[in-house]
N, C-alpha and C positions, 0 to 999 in steps of 0.2 A: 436363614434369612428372615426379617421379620416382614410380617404379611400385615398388610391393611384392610380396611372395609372391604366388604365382597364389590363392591361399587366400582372402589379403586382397583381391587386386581384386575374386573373385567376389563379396566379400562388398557392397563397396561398387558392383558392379554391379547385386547382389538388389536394396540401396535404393534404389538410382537407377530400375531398372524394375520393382520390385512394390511397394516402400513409396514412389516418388513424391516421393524427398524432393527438397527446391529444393537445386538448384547451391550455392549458401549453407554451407546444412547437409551436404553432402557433404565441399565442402575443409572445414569443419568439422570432422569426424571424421576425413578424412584425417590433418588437421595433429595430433589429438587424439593420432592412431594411432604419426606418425613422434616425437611426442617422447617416447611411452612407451618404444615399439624403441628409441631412443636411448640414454634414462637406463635402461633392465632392460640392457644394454652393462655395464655397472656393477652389475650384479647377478648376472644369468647370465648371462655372454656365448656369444651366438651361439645364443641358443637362441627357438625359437618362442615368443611370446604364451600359444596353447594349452598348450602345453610346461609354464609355469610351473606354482608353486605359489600356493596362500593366501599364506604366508609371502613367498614372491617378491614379490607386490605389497604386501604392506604392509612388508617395506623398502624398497620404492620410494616408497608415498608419505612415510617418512621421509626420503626424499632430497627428495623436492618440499617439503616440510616444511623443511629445512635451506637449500633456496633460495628460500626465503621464497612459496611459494606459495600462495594463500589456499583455503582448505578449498573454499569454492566449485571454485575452477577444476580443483581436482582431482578433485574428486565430477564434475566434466563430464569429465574425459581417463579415469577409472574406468567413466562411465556408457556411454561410446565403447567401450571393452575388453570388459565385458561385453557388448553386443551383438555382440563380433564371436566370440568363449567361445560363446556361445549357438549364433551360427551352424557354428562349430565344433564343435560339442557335439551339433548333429542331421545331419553331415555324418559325424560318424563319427570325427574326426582327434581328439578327445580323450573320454576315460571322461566329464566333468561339468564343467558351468561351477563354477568355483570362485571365482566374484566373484557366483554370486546369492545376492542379499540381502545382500552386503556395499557398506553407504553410511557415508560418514564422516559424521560432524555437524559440522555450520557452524556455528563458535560466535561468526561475526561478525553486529553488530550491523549491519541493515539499516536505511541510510539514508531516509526516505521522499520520492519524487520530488518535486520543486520544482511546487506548484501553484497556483492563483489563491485569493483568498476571492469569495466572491460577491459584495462591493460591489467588489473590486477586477477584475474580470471585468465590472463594467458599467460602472466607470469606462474600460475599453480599450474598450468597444465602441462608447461615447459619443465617445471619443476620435479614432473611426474617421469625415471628413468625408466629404462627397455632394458636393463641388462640381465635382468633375472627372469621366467616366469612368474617369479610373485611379485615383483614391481612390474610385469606385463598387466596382471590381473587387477594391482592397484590403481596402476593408470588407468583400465577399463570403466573398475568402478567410477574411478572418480567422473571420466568423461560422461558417464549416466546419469550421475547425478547431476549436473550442471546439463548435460545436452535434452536431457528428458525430464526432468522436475521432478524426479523420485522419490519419495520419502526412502527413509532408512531402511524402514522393515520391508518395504515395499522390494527393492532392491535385494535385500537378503533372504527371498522366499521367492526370487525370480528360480525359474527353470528353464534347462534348456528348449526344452521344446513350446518357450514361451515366445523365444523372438522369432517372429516369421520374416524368414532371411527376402522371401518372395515380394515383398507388399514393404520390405523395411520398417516393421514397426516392433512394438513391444507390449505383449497385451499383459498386461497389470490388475492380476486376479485378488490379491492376499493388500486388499486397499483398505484405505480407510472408512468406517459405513458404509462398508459393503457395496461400495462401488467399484466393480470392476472396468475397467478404460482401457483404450488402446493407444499409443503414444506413439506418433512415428520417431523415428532414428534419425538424426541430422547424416548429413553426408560423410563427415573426416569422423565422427565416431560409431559410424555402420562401417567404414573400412577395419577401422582398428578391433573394432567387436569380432566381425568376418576373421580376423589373422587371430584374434584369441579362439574361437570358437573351435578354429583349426589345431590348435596348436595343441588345447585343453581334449579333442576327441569324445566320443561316443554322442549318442543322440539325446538321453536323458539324463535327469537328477541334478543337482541345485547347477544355477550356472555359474556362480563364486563359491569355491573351496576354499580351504586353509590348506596349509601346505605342508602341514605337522601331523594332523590327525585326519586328512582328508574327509572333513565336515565342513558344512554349510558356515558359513561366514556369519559370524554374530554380529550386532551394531559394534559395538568392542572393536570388531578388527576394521571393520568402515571407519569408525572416529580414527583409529588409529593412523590411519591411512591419509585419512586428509592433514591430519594435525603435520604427520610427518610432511606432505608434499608444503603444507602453509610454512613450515619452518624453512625445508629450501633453498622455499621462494624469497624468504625475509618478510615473513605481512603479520597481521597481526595475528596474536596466539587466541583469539577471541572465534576463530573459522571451524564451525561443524561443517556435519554433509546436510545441516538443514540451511544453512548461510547460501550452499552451492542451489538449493532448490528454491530458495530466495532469491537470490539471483538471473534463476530462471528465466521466474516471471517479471522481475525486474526489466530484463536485457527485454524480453519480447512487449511489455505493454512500451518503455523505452522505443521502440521500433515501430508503434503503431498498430501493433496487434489489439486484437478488440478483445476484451472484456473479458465476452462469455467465453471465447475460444479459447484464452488461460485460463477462465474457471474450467473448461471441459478437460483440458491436457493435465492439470493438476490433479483434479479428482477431488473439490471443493464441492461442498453440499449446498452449499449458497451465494450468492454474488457479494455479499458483507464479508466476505472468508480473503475473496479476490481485490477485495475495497480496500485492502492495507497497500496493495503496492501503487495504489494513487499520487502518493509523494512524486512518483518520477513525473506527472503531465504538468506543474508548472516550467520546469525546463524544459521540457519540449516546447510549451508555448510559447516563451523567452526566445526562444530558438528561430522560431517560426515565423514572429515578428521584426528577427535581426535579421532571417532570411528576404522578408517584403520589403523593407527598407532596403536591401543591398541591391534590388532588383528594379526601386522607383529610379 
């Protein structure tokens, strides 16, 4: 791996042991870091990060701009530099960050993520048979994925002794940034989990097997799983088990749930992550107003 200024490792040393950040987000910012040093080559070569000016980065990101970079990913390799400005800036090696409070605006229209309706969310679940153990286990997955906002891998590194039958919920260790969460269990899919639990036996080790080489269930056999229930049903061929975690939050902001409380169920690291499924509050509001009207 190639190493930077001693400046820069300490910095992404400080995150790694006082801010905790997951492996992930580290070559994250690393990678954030080697393409800025790269493309400022082209600006001011040879010169430190701190070194720069105002001006320095923002004819940089006129060059990210010219190779077509989208204002997003730039605000992310900016939001990278200024933390490490920062950390420079209380260490002494420069006068002031000269990137705080400089954010570009993203003037791209955000797409809103692919989600179920709620008759078509019970046509998959109806979809989902009981005649086998392994269509038992499929339908479980699948009700998790939609009843609990799972991610994939999240799901496929559950353990048994991760659902506490006692409290109904599901504690969600193997998350994304290293957020561990606890996710309660809706009511019709804590019964169904309860008759798999039974049926599957013993107290430990993963809580979806395969039924071939009794191992831990790969994303492979979860895609597999929904694809098959989406066929079915007849819905489109376009439905992962990340469409079903979409819909999640969709069904719950839809209903009036707040905010922060799907960012917490999700295991989102910031409210911008939650700010996609925004789409559903203009029909609520539509809704709300056909409601006042119906009532003058």
């Amino acid at each position: 791996m190639e190493r930077f200024d001693t400046l820069i490792e300490g910095y992404l040393a400080y995150k790694k042991d006082v801010n905790k950040l997951a492996p992930g987000t580290l070559r994250d910012i690393r990678c954030s870091l080697r393409r800025v040093i790269k493309q400022m080559q082209h600006v001011r070569p040879d010169t430190p990060l701190w070194k720069l000016s105002l001006e320095d980065f923002t004819r940089y990101v006129e060059l990210e701009r010219e190779m077509k970079a989208s204002p997003r990913c730039i605000n992310k390799y900016i939001t990278h530099v200024r933390g490490l400005l920062e950390y420079a800036w209380r260490s002494g090696r420069c006068d002031r960050n000269v990137l705080d409070g400089f954010h570009l605006q993203d003037g791209e229209k955000r797409t809103p993520p692919r989600s179920l309706t709620l008759n078509e969310a019970q046509a998959l679940i109806e979809a989902c048979p009981r005649a086998t153990a392994e269509q038992r286990r499929d339908r479980v997955m699948i009700l998790m994925l939609y009843g609990c906002g799972l991610r994939t891998h999240e799901l496929c590194a559950l353990n048994v002794q991760h659902v506490c039958i006692e409290r109904r919920e599901v504690n969600v260790l193997t998350a994304k940034g290293d957020k561990p969460r606890t996710v309660p269990i809706p009511d019709a899919v804590f019964t169904e989990l309860l008759a798999y639990l039974h049926e599957r036996g013993g107290k430990r080790g993963p809580l979806f097997k395969t039924y071939v080489k009794k191992t831990r269930v790969r994303h492979q056999n979860v895609g597999n799983a929904v694809r098959q229930a989406a066929l079915r049903a007849r819905l489109a061929n376009d439905i992962t088990p990340k469409t079903l975690r979409h819909s999640f939050a969709t069904h719950l902001m839809d209903r009036g749930v707040d905010l922060g409380i799907i960012a917490s169920l999700m295991g989102h690291r910031s409210p911008q992550e939650t700010g996609v499924y925004l789409h559903v509050l203009p029909s609520r509001k539509e809704r709300a107003v056909t409601q006042l009207g119906e009532g003058a």
